[in-house]
N, C-alpha and C positions, 0 to 999 in steps of 0.2 A: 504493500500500500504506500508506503513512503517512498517507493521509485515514481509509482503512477503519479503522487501528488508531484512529486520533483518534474518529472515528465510536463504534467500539463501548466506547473509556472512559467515553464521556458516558453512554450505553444504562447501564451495570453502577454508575458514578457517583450519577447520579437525582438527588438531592433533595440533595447534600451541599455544591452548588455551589462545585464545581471548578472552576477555570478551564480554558479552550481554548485553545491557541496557533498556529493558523492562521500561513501567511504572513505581518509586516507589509503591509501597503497591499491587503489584499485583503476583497472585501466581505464581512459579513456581519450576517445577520437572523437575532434572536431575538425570541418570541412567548411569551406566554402567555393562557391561558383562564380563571382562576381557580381559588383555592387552599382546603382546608378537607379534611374527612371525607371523601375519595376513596378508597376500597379495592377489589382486585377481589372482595372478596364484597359491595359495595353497587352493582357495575355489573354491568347485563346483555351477553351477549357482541354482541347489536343495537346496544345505546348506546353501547359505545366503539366498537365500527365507524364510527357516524355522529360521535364526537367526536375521530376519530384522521383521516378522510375531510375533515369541515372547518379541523384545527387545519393539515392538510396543504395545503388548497388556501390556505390565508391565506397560508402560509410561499413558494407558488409564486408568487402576486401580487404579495407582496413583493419575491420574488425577482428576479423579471421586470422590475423597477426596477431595479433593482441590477444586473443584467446586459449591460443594454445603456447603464449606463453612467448610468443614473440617478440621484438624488440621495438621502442616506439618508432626509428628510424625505418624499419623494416614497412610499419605499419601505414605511414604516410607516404613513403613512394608507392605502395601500390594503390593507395588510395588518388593521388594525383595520378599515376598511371592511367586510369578507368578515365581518368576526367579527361587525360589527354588525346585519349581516342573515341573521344564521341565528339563528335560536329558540331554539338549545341554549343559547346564552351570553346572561349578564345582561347587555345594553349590545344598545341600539336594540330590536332583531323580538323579543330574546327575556325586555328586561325586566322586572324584578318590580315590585310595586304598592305605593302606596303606601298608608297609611293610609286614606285618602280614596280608595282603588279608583284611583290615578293612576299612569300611567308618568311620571318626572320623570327627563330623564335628564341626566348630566354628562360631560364629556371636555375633554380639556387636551392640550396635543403643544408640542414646544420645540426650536429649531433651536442643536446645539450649537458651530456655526459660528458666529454671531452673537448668540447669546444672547437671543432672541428668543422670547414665548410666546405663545400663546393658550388661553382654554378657556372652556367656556362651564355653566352650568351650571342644573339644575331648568328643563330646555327639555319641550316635551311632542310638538312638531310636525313637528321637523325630522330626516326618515330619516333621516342620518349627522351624529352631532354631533362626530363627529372633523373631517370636512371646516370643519364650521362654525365648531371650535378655529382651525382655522387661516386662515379667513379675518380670525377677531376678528386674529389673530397680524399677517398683511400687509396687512390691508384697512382698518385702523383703525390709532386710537392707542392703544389699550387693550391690557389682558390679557387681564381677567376679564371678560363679560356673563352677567346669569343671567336666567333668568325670561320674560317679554314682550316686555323689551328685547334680548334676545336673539335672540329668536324671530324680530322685526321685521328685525334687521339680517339674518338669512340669510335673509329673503325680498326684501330691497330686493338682497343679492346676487347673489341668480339659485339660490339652494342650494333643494336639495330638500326639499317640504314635504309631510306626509302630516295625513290625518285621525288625531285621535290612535288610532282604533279600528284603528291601522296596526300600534299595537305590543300588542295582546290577542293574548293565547296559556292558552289552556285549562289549562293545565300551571302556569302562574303565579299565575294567579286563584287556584286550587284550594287555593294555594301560602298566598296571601292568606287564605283564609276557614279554615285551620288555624290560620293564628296569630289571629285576631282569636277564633277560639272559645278560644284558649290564652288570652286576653284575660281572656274570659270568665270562665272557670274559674280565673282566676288561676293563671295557671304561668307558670313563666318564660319568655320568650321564646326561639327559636334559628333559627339563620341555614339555610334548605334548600336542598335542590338538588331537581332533577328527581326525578319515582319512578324508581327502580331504581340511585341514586347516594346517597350521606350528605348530609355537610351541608357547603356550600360559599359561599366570597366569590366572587360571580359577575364579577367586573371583567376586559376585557379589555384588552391591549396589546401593544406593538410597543417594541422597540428596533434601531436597527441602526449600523454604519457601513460609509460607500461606496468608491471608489475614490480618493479625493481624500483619504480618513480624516477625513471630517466625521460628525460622531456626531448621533442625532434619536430623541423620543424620545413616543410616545402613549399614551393609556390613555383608557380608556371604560368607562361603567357604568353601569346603571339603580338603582344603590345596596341598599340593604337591605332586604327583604319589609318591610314595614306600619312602615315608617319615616313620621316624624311632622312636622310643625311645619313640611315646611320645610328638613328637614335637609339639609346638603351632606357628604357624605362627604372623602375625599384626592384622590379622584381627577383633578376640574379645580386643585388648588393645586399651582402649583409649588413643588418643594421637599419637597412631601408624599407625592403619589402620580406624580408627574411627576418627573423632571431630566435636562437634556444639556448637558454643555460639553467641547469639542474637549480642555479640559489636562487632564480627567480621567474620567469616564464618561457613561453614557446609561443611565437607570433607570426602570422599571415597575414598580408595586407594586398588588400583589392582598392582601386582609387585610380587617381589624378597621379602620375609616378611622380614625375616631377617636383611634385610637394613631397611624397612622402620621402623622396631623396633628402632634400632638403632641411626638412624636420627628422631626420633619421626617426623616421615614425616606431619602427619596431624596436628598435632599442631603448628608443626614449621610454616607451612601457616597460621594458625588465628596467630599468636605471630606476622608473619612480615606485616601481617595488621594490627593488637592493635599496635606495639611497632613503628613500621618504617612508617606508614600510606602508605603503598603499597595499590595498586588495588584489587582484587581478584583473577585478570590476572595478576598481575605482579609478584605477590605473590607464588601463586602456579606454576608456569612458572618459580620461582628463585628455588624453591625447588625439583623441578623434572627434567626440560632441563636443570640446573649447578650445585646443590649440589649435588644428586642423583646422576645423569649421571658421574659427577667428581669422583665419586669413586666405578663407576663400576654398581649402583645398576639400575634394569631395573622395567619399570612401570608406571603406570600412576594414576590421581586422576582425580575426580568431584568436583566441589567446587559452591559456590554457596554465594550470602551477603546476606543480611535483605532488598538490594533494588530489587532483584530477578537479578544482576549480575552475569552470569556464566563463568566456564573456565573448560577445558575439556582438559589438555595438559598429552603428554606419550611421551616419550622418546624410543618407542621401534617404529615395524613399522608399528601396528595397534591398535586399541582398541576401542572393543565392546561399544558403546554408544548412546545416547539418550536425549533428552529433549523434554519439553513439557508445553507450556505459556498458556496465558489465552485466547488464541483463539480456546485450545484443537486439534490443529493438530500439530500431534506426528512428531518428524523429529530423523531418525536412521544414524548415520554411525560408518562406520568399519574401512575405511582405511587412511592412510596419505592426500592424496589426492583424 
């Protein structure tokens, strides 16, 4: 009974990022899909069917780690995994284009046992760039790889490689030659989503911790429709769109990158739990509804402690989410309320 009631606060909760108080030492995974213009009058009752269907099977993969005793790291790559091969979401099968008609994508993942990262970033080739975050993390001495050199290391790894025609999707193209005609016409640019949804930061990720209370932490994302130059979003930078460490949280961040660069949004959350002794909720709630928000930037995180304490708070007017405790029933939501 006390799971179900914990269960249905987070349902009626949403968007306010509350914390969870689970047993200590018990596991759990949080997820999200990205954040932005989500309302249910911009979704059709098909589309969240199919984005309440996948945000659930990512949280059972995850889970499925976690259960038999797996390692939190373990449990969030394959939870990002799932995410990165379905269409719906911006990161791998279902990224957006860039300028130049390119998938260019980025991911980063960070073990907060060891303090150890990886992430890779503006790859074009390689189906799961979370796996390949985390190769650069154990298989190398590096953090960062981006680009060619990237690309080359997860094929001298044995990592999966696709033609980049792996990651076209009709829906994103489309996505693409609206804004370049906004180009055109000169209007201002905006961030989309799918038809039948608003306007969305399509970044995926994973937070969780395991039995041991080691905390891990990923995000993935094909970055911003007809982004330019080159551009790297937060995603692969630790400390931006990435953080995990055992004295304080595990954070995923979906948003505006550029701000959360800026604000080292995810770090700034574990620093005002180490330094301020903040909650997890109170924490990540200072840094997304009044830092962030205070100067413009839109988005949201996952966060997560070592006591399996979560907080789910976005600042825009929905975001793709998920969690999943040691009961193994998955709980999804989308919108503010």
């Amino acid at each position: 009974m006390r799971l179900l009631a914990m269960a249905l606060t987070v349902a009626v909760l949403g968007g306010t990022g509350e914390a969870r108080q689970p047993a200590a030492g018990r596991p759990m995974l949080v997820i999200h899909g990205g954040a932005g213009t989500i309302t249910r009058g911009s979704m059709t009752a098909e589309r969240e069917k199919e984005y309440r269907a996948a945000l659930e099977a990512s949280l059972r993969a995850g889970h499925a780690v976690l259960a038999r005793g797996g390692s939190s790291l373990d449990a969030v790559e394959a939870s990002v995994r799932i995410l990165e091969d379905h269409p719906l979401f911006n990161a791998g099968k279902g990224a957006v284009f860039t300028h130049e008609g390119r998938n260019e994508l980025d991911a980063s993942i960070m073990d907060g046992r060891t303090m150890r990262a990886g992430s890779v970033a503006g790859v074009t080739i390689i189906r799961n760039p979370i796996s390949a975050a985390r190769a650069v993390m154990e298989r190398s001495k590096h953090v960062m790889m981006a680009g060619r050199g990237a690309e080359l290391f997860a094929t001298k790894m044995g990592l999966e490689v696709v033609d980049p025609s792996y990651f076209w999707t009709e829906s994103r193209w489309k996505s693409l030659q609206r804004q370049l005609l906004r180009d055109a016409e000169q209007q201002p640019p905006r961030t989309e989503g799918l038809p039948g949804e608003g306007t969305k930061f399509g970044t995926v990720g994973a937070v969780a911790v395991d039995r041991e209370g080691n905390l891990a932490a990923a995000t993935s994302t094909g970055g911003m429709t007809n982004k330019q130059f080159g551009r790297v979003g937060d995603s692969p930078i630790i400390g931006a769109g990435t953080y995990a460490a055992n004295e304080s949280c595990a954070v995923s961040g979906t948003g505006h990158g550029e701000f959360f660069i800026r604000w080292t949004v995810s770090y700034d959350i574990a620093a005002l739990m180490k330094y301020r002794g903040l909650s997890v909720q109170q924490a990540a709630d200072e840094v997304i509804n009044r830092k962030l928000k205070g100067v413009g930037g839109e988005g949201g995180v996952i966060a997560v402690d070592g006591k399996g304490n979560i907080a789910m708070p976005f600042n825009t007017e929905g975001m793709y989410r998920g969690w999943i405790g040691p009961d193994g029933v998955p709980h999804v939501a989308i919108y503010r309320d």
